[in-house]
C-alpha positions as CSV (number, residue, x, y, z in Angstrom):
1,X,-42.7,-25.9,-47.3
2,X,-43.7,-22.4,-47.5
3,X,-41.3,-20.0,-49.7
4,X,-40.2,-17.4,-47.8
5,X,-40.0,-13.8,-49.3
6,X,-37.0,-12.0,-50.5
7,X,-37.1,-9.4,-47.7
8,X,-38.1,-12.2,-44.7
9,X,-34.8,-13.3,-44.5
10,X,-32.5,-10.5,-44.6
11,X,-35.4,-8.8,-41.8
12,X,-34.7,-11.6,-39.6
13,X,-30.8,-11.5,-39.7
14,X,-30.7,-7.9,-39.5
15,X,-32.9,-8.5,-36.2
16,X,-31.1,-11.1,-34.9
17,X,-28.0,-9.1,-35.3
18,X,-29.9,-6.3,-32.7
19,X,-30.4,-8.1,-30.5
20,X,-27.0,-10.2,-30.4
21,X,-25.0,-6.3,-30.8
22,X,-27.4,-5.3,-28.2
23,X,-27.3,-7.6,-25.5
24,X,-23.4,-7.5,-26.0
25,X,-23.8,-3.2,-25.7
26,X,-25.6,-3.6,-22.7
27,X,-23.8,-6.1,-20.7
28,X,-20.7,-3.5,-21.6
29,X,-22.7,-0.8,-20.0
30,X,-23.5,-2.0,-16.8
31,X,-21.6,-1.0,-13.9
32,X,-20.1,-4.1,-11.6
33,X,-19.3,-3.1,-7.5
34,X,-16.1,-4.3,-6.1
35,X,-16.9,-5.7,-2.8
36,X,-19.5,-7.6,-4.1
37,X,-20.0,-11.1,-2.9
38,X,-18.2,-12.8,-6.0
39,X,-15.4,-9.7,-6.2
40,X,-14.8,-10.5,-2.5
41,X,-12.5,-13.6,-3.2
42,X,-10.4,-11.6,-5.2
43,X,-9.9,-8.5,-2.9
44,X,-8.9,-11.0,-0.2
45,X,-6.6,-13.2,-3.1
46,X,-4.5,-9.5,-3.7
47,X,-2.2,-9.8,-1.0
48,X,-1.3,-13.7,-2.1
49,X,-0.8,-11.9,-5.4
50,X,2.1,-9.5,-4.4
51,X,0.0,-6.4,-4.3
52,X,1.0,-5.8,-0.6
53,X,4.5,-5.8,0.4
54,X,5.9,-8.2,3.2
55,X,4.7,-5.3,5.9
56,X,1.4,-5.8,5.2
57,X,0.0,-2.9,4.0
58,X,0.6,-1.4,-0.1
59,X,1.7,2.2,1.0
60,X,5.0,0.7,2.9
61,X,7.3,0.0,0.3
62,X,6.9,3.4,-0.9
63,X,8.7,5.0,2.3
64,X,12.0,4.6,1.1
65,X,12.7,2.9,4.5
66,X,16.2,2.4,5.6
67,X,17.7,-1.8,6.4
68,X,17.1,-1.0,10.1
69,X,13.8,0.3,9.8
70,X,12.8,-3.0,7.5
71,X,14.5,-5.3,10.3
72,X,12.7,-3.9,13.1
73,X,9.2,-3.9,11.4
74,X,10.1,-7.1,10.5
75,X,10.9,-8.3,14.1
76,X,7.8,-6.8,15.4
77,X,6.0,-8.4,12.8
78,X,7.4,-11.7,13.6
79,X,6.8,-11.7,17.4
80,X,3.1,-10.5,16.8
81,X,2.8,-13.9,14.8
82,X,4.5,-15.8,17.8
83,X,2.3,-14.2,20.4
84,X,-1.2,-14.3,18.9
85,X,-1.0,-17.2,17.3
86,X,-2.9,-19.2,19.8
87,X,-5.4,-15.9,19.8
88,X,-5.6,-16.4,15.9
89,X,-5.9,-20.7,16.2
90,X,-8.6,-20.1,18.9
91,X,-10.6,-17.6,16.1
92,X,-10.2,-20.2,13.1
93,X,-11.5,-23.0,15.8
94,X,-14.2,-21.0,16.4
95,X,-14.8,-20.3,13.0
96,X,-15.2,-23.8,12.1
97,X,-17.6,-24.6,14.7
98,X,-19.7,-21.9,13.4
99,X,-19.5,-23.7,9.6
100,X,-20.1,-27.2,11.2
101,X,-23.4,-25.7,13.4
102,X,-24.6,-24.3,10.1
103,X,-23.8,-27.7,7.6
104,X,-26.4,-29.5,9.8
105,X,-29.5,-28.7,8.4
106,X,-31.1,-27.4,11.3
107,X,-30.8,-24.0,12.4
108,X,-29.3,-23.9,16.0
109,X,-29.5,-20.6,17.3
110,X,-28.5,-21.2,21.0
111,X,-25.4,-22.8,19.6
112,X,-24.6,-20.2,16.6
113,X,-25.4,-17.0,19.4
114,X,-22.6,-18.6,21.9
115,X,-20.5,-19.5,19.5
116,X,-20.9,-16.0,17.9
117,X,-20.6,-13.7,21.5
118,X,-17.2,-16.5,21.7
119,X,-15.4,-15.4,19.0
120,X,-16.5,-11.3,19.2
121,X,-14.2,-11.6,22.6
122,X,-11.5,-12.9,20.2
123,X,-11.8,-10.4,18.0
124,X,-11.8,-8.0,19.4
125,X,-8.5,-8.7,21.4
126,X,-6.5,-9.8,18.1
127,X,-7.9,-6.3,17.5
128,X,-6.6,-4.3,20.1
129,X,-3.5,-6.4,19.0
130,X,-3.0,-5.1,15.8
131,X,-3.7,-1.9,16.8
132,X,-1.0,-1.7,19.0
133,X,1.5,-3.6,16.3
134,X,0.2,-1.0,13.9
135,X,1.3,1.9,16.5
136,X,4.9,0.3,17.1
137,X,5.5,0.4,13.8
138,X,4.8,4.2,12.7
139,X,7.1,4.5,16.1
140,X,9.6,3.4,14.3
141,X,9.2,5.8,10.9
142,X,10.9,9.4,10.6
143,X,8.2,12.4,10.9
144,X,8.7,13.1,7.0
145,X,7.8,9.2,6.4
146,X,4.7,9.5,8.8
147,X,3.9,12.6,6.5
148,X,3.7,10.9,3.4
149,X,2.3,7.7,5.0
150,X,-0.5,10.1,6.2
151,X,-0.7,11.8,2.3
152,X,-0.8,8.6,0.7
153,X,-3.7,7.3,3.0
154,X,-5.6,10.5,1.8
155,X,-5.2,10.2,-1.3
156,X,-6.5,6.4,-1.4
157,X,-9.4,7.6,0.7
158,X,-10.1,10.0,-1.9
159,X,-10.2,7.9,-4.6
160,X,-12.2,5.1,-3.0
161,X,-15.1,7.9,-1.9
162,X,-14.9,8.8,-5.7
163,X,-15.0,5.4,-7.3
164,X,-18.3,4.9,-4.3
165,X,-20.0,7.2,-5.8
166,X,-19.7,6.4,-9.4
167,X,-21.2,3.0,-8.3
């Protein structure tokens, strides 16, 4: 075996350290997107969390709203289930068929552009739906709560365009 010199060894630790610090600075440094495909999961996991209230939405809670007001969102809440849930059971039938078509190993597009045009109907009643739940329920806030519902949705916006652009 060749001897190595006095200063080979201490060169190659001192380089090896570089690179390891490096590498570790770097992968620090770069910026991650949420809404990317693998942040996705988690973005749709935050409402199992807690994060949203039992109204749906994370700006609610903070209305102050009165026992009435909670009992008739919640009502309205609870007959939107009842009535579109065959809408909804039609949409996650549909959606299955789509994930069958596509485990095949053949690319059917006959099949994946009807089932597709299928479920955009869907859609976009469950839509229409939740637009109009989403109306009955600022029907029943004050104008004050309205006011800050409408501040706080600002505000969001505001900081989501911000956080966009430092991506």
């Amino acid at each position: 075996m060749k001897k190595l010199g006095k200063f080979k060894i201490p060169a190659i630790i001192s380089l090896s350290a570089m690179v390891v610090f490096g590498s570790i600075a770097l992968a620090q440094s770069v910026k991650t997107r949420k809404g990317d495909a693998l942040d996705r999961g988690a973005w749709r996991d935050r409402g199992r969390r807690g994060d949203r209230d039992e109204m749906g939405g994370m700006f609610w809670p903070k209305l102050n709203l009165t026992d009435d007001q909670k009992a008739k969102l919640k009502q309205m809440r609870e007959s939107f289930a009842a009535t579109n849930k065959p809408l909804i059971d039609q949409l996650r039938a549909k959606h299955e068929e789509l994930r069958q078509a596509n485990e095949g190993g053949t690319f059917n597009e006959a099949l994946v552009t009807q089932e597709l045009t299928e479920t955009a109907g869907l859609q976009a009643k469950l839509m229409g739906a939740r637009f109009a739940l989403h109306q009955q329920m600022l029907s029943v806030l004050t104008p004050e709560q309205k006011s800050q519902l409408d501040q706080m949705k600002a505000q969001f916006k505001s900081r989501h365009d911000e956080r966009r652009q430092n991506q």
